[in-house]
N, C-alpha and C positions, 0 to 999 in steps of 0.2 A: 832555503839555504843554498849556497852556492859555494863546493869547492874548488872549483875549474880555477886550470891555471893556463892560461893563453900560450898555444905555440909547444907545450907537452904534447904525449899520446899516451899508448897502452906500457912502452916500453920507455927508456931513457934517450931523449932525443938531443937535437944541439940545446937545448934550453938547460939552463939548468934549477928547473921547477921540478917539484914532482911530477912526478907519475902518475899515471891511474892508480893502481894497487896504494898510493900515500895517498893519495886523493878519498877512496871510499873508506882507505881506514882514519881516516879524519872525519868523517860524516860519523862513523861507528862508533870513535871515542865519543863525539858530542851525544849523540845517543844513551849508551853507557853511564857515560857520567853526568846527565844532567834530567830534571826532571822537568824538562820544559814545555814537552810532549807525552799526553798519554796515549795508554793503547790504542784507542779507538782512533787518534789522531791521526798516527802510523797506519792505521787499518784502514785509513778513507785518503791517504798520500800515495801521491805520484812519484815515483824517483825514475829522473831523465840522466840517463848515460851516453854522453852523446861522443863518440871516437869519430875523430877526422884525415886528414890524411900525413898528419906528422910525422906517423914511422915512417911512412912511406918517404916521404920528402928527408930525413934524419939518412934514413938508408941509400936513397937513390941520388943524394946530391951530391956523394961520391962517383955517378956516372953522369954520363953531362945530358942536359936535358937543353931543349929549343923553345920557346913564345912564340914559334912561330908556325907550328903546327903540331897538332895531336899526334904524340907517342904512342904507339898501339902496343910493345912491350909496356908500357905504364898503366894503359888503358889494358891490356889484359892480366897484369895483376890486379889492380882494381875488382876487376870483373871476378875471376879466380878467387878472390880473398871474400866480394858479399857474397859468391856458392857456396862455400864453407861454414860464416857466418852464421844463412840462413839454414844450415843442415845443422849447427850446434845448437842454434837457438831455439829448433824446434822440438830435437832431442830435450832440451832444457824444457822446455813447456809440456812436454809430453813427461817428463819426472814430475814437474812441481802441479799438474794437473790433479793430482788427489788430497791436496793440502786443501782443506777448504776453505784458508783466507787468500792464496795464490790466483795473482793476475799473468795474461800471457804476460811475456816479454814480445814487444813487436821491435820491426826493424825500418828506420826511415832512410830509405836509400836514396841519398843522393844523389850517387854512379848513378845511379840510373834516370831518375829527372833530367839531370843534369845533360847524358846524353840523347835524352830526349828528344831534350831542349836544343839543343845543335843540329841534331838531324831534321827537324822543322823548320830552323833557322837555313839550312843548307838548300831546302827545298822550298821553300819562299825565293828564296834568293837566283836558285835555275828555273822558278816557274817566271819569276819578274823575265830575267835573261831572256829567258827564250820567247813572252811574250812580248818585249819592248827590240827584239828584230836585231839589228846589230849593239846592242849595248851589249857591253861584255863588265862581269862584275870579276874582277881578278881575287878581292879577300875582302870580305864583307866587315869581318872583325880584324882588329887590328892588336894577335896576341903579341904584349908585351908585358913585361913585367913590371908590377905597379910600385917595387921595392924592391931594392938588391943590395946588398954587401958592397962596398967601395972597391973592392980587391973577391981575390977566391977565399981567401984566409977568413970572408965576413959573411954574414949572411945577414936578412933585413931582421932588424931589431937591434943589433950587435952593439956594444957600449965598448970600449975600452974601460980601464983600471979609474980613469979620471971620470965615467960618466959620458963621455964622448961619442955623440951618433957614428957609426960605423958602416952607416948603407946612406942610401938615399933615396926617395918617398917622387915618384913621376905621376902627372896630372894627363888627365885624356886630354 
């Protein structure tokens, strides 16, 4: 089952989808009220909760952000938000640890592949540099944004009252 609703998060974002908290209590009601699944079903299921960066984007696209290079205020909430995260989470596993049908909760951190995956990329890129003599590599990636709102007033996804696209969709 799938109650994800694209472009929410944990808290109420520009979207006007549910939430997280409407989200698992929809999974809850079908539960409750249906006998679709037995115990033992629930006992050998997976449940994937996956939070992305919507608040973040909901909140901070009230400060103005660039495509053209990494925010290290953004990048360190990021950072700040999975230490928390993972100190709740494991509080949390460390409570449901004596339940004896209780799996951990883990955590698939993106932030962090993610930055990884950049600083590899960064260092490919001055190892080429430096071994190819005068080539000079000015921006390897070219961040832009791949949807935007037509105006400030819109952001990508936006419909007016009639249905009407309200951003515009760019091709590399």
């Amino acid at each position: 089952m799938n109650f994800a609703f694209g472009g929410t998060g944990v808290f109420d974002t520009m979207e006007k989808e549910p939430n997280m908290s409407t989200q698992i209590n929809f999974f809850e009601d079908v539960l409750r009220e249906n006998d679709f699944y037995s115990k033992q079903d629930l006992n050998s299921s997976l449940a994937l909760v996956s939070i992305a960066g919507n608040d973040y984007g909901a909140y901070l696209s009230k400060a103005s952000s660039s495509f053209q290079n990494c925010s290290q205020i953004f990048n360190s909430v990021s950072d700040f938000h999975n230490q928390i995260l993972h100190q709740k989470l494991q509080a949390l596993n460390n409570q449901t640890s004596s339940l004896s049908n209780s799996l951990p909760v883990l955590v698939l951190d993106l932030y962090t592949t993610f930055m990884s995956a950049f600083e590899n990329l960064k260092k490919n890129i001055t190892a080429t540099a430096t071994t190819a003599g005068n080539l000079r590599v000015e921006s390897p990636l070219i961040m832009k944004p791949c949807c935007v709102g037509i105006s400030k007033e819109y952001s990508c996804g936006s419909l007016d009252e009639n249905g009407a696209k309200k951003y515009s969709i760019f091709s590399s």
